[in-house]
Backbone as CSV, one residue per row, in Angstrom:
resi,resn,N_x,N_y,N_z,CA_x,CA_y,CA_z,C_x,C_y,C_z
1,UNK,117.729,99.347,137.622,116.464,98.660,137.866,116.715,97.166,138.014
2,UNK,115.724,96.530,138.731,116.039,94.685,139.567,114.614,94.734,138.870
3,UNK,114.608,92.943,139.081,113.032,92.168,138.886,113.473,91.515,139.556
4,UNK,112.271,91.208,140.687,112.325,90.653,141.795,111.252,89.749,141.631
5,UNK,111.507,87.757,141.539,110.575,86.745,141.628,110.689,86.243,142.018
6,UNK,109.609,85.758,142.844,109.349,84.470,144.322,110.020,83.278,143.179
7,UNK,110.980,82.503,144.341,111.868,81.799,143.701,110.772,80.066,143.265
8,UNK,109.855,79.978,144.243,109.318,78.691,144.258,108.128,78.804,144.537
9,UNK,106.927,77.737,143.858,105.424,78.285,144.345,104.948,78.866,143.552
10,UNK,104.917,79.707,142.625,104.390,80.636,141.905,104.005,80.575,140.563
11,UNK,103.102,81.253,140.047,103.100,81.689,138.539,102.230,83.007,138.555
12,UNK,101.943,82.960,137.028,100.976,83.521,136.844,101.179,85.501,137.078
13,UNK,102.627,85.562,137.589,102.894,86.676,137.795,102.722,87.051,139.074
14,UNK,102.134,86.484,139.795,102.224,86.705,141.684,103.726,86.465,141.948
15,UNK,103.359,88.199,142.527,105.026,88.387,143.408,105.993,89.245,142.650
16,UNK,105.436,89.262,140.997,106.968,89.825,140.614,106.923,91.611,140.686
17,UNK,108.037,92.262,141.518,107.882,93.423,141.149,109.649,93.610,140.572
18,UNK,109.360,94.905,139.914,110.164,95.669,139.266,110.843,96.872,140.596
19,UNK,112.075,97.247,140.914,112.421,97.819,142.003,113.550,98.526,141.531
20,UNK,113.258,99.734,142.052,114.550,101.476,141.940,116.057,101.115,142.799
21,UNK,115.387,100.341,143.918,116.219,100.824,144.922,116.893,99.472,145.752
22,UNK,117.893,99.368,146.353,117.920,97.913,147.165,117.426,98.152,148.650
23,UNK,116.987,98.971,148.973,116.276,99.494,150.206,114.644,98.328,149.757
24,UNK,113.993,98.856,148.442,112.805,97.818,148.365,113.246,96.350,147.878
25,UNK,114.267,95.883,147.807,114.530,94.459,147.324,114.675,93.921,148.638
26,UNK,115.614,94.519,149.817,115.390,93.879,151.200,114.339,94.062,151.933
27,UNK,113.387,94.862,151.463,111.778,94.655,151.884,111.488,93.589,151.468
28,UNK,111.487,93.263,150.562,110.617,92.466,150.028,111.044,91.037,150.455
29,UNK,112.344,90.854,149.962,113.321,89.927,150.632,113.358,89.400,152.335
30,UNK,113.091,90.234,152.740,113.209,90.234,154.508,111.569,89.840,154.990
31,UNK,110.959,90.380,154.557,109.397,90.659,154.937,108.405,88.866,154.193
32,UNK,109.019,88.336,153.654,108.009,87.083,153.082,108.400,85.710,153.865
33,UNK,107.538,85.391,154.267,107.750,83.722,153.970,106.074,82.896,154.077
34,UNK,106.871,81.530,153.371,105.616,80.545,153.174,105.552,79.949,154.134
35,UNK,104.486,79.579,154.916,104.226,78.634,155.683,105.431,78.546,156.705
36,UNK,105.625,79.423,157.317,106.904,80.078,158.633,108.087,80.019,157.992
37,UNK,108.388,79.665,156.784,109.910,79.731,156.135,110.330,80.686,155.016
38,UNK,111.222,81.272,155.004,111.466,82.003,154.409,111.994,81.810,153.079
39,UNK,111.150,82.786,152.343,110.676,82.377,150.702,112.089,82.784,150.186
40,UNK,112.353,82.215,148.879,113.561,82.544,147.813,113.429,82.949,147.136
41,UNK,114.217,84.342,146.312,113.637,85.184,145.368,114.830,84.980,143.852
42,UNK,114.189,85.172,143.103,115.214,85.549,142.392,115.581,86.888,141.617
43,UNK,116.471,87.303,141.726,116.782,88.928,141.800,117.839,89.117,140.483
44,UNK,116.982,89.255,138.943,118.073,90.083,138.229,117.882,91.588,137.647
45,UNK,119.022,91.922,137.241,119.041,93.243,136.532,117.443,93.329,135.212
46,UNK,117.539,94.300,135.686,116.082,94.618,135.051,116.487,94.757,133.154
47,UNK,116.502,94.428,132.048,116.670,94.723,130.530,115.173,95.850,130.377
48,UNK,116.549,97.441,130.569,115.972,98.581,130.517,116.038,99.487,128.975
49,UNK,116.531,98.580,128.448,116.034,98.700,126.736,115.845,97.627,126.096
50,UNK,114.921,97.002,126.291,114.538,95.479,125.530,114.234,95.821,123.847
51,UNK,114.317,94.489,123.186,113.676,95.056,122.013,112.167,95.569,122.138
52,UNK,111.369,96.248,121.771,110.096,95.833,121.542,109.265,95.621,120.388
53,UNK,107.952,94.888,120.431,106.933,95.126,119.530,105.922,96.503,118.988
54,UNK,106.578,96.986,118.321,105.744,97.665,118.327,104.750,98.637,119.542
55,UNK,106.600,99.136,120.530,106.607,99.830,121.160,105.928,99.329,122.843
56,UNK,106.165,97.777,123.085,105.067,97.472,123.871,106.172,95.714,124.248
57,UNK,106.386,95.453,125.355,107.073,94.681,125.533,106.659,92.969,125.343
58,UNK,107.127,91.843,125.286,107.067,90.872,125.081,107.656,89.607,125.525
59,UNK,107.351,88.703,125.209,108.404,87.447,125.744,107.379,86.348,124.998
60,UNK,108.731,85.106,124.852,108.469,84.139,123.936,108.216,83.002,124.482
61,UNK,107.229,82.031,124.338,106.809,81.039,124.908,107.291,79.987,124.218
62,UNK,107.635,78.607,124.395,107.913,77.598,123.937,107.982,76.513,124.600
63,UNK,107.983,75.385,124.091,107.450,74.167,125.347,108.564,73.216,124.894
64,UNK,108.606,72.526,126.240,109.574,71.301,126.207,108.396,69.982,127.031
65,UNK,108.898,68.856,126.400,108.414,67.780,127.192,109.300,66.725,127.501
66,UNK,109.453,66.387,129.082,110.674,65.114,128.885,109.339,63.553,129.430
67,UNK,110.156,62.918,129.167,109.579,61.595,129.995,110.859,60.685,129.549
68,UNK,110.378,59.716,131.088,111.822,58.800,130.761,111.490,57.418,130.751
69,UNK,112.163,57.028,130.096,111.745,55.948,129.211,112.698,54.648,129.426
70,UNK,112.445,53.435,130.483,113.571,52.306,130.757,114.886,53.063,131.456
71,UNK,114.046,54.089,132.523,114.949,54.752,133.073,116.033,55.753,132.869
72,UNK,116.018,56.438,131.498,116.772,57.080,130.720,115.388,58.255,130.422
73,UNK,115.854,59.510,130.875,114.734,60.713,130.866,115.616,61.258,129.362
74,UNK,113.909,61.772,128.760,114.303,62.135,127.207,113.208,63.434,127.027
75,UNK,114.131,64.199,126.458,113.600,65.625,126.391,113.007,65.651,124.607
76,UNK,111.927,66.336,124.712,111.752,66.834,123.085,110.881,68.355,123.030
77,UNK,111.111,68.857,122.537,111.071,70.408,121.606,110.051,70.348,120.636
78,UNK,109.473,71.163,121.304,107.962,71.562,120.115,108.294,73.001,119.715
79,UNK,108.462,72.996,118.262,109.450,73.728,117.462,108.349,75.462,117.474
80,UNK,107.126,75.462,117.360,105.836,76.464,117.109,106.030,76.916,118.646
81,UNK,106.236,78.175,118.632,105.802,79.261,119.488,105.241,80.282,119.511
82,UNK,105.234,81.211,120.138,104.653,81.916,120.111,105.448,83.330,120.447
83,UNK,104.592,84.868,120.763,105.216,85.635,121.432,103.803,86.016,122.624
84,UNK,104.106,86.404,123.906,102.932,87.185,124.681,103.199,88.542,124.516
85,UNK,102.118,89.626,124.326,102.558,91.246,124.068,102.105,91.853,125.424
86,UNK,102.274,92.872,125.763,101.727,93.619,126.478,101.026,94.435,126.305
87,UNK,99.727,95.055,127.010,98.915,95.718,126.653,99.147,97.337,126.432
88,UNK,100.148,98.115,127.014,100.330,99.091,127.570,101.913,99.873,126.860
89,UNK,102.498,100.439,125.939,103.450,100.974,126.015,104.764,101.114,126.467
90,UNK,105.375,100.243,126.947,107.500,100.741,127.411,107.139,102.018,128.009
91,UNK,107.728,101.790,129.193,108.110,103.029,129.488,108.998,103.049,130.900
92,UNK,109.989,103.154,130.989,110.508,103.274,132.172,110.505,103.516,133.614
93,UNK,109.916,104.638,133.178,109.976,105.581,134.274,108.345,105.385,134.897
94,UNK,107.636,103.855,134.893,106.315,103.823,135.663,106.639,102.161,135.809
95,UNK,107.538,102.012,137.243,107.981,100.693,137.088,106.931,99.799,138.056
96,UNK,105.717,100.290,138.491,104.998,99.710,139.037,103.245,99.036,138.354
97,UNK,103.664,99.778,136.991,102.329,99.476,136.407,102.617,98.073,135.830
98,UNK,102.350,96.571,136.005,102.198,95.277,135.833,101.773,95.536,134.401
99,UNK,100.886,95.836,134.299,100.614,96.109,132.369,101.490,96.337,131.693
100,UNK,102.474,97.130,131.762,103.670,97.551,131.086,104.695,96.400,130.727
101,UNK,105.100,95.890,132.305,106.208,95.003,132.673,106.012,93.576,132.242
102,UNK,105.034,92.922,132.653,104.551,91.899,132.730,103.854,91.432,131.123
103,UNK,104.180,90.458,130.809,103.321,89.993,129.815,102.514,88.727,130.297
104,UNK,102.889,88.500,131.045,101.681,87.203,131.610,100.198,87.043,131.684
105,UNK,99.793,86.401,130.709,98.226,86.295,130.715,97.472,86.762,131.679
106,UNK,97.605,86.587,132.872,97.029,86.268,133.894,96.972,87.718,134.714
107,UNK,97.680,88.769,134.500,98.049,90.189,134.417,97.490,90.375,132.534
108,UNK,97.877,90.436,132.212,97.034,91.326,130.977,95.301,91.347,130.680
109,UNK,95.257,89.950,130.879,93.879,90.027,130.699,92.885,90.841,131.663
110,UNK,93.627,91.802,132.526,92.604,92.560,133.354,92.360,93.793,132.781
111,UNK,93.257,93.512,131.837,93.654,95.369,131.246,91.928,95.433,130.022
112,UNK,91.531,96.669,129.782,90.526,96.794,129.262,90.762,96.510,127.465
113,UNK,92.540,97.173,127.355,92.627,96.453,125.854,93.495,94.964,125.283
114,UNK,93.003,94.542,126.518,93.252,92.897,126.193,92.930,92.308,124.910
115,UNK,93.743,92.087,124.167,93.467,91.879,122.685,93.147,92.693,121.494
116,UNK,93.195,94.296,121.942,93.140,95.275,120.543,94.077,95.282,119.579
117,UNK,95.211,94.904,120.309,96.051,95.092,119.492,96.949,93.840,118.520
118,UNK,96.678,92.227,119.626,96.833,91.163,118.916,96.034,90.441,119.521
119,UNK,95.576,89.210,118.628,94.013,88.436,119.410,94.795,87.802,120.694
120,UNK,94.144,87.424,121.739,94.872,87.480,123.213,96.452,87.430,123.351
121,UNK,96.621,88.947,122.817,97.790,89.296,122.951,98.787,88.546,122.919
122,UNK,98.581,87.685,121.533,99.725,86.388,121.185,99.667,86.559,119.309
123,UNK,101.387,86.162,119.011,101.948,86.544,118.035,102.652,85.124,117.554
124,UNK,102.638,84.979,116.389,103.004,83.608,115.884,104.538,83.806,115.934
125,UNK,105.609,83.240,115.263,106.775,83.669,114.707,107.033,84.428,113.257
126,UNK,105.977,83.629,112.632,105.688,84.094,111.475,105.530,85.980,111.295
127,UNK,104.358,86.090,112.155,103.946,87.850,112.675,105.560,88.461,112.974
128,UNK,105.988,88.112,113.857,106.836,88.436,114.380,107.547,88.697,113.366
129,UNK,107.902,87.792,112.573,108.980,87.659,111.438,108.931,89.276,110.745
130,UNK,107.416,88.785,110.243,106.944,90.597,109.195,107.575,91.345,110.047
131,UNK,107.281,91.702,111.023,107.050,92.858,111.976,109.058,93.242,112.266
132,UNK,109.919,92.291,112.068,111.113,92.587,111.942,112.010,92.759,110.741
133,UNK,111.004,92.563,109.947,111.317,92.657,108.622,111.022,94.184,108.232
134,UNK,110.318,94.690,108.606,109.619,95.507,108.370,110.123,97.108,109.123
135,UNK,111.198,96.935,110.135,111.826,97.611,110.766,113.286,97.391,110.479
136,UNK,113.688,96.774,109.384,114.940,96.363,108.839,115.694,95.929,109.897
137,UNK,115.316,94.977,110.471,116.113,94.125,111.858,116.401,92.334,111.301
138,UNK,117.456,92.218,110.623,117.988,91.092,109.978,118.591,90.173,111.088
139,UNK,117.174,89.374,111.214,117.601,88.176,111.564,116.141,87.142,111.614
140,UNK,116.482,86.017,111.230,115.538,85.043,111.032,115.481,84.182,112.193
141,UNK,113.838,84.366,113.089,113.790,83.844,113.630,113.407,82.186,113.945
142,UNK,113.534,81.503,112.547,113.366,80.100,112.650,114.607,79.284,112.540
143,UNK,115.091,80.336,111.307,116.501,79.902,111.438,118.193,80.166,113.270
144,UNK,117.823,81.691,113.227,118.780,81.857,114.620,118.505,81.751,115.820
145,UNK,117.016,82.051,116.446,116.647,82.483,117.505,115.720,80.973,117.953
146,UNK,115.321,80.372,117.269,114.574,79.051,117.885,115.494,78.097,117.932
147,UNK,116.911,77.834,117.329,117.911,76.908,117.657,118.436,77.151,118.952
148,UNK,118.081,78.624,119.334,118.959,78.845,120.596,118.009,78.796,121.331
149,UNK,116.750,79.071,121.367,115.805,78.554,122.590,115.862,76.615,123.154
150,UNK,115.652,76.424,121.911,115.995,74.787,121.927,116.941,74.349,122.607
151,UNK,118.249,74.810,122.334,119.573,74.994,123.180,119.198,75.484,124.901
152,UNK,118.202,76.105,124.747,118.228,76.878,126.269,117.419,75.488,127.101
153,UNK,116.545,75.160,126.282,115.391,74.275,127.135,116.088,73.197,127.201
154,UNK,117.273,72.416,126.145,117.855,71.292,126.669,119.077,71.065,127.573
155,UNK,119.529,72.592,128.038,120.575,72.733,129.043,119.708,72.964,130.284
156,UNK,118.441,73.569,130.458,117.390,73.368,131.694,117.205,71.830,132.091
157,UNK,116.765,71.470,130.719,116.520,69.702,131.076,117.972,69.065,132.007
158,UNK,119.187,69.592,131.322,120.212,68.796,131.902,120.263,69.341,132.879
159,UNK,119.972,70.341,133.696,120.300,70.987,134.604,119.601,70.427,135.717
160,UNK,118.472,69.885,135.396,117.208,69.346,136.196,117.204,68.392,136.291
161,UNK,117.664,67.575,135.796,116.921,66.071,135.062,117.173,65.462,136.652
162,UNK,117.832,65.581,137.494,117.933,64.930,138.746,116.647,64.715,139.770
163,UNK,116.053,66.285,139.509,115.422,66.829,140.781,113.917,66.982,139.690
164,UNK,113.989,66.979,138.462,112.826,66.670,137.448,111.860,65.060,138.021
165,UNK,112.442,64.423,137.762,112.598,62.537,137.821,112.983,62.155,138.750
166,UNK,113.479,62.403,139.700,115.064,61.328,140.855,114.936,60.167,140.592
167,UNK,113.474,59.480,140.565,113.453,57.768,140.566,112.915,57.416,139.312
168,UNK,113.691,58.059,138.449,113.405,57.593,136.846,112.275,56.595,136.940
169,UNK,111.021,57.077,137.063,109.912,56.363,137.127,109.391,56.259,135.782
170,UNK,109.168,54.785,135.824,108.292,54.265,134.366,107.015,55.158,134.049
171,UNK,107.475,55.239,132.578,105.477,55.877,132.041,105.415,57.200,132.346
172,UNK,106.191,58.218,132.946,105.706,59.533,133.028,106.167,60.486,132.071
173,UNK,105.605,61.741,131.993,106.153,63.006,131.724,105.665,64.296,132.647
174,UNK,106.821,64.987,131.819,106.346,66.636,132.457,106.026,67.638,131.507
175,UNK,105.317,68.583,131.449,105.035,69.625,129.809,106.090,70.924,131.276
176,UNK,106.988,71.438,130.841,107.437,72.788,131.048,107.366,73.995,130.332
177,UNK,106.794,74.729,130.435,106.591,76.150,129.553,107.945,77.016,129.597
């Protein structure tokens, strides 16, 4: 299994599908473009046993903010995150249902149990914490898993910081999710 996402332009979950075959990745691939040019995707291996919540898939939100300051761009880490859940069950073998796959607000909230199961289907770390505790899965996520997100968002920053800023302009920032 692939996940296939419009490389530029996008959120909100427009565009992403889940794909069996590379017969539908060069559909999809071949068949788009924006404004007469042809769109960029990004194409990885699908994680066809993720952990889950309580049987129902997820992903972790966390924010970075840079602004640069006397021409020197400076990143900082807002330590509180979160998790997004999905409304719908894991399941493999229904790789077209967006409810399943997708945790993006913007896709869940169409689903009818948008929030039965966590208030808009968002989870503190704390929750999270119980909830791995509770399945005897040893590891602390304030201590192991948010040093390495932190790590992730300040190797993005370096990765960017060119094409973030180019003219290290006075007085700004950016919020990145």
């Amino acid at each position: 299994l692939w996940i296939v996402k419009p490389g530029e332009n996008t959120n909100r979950g427009c565009g992403i599908t889940v794909c069996r075959e590379l017969s539908q990745i060069r559909q999809i691939i071949n068949n788009t473009h924006v404004n007469g040019k042809k769109r960029s995707y990004i194409i990885q291996k699908y994680c066809e046993k993720p952990l889950l919540y309580k049987g129902r898939k997820f992903d972790i939100r966390c924010y970075a903010v840079t602004q640069t300051v006397n021409g020197n761009l400076q990143g900082y880490y807002y330590t509180d995150g979160y998790l997004r859940t999905s409304c719908r069950d894991y399941n493999i073998k229904n790789v077209t249902n967006r409810l399943i796959h997708l945790t993006n607000d913007a896709v869940q909230k169409k689903c009818d149990d948008y929030g039965k199961f966590e208030s808009g289907n968002k989870l503190s770390y704390p929750e999270f914490q119980k909830y791995l505790d509770s399945i005897d899965i040893k590891c602390n996520i304030i201590k192991e898993i948010v040093p390495q997100l932190k790590k992730m968002a300040q190797d993005t920053i370096k990765a960017c910081s060119r094409k973030v800023d180019p003219h290290r302009r006075h007085n700004t920032f950016e919020v990145r999710p």
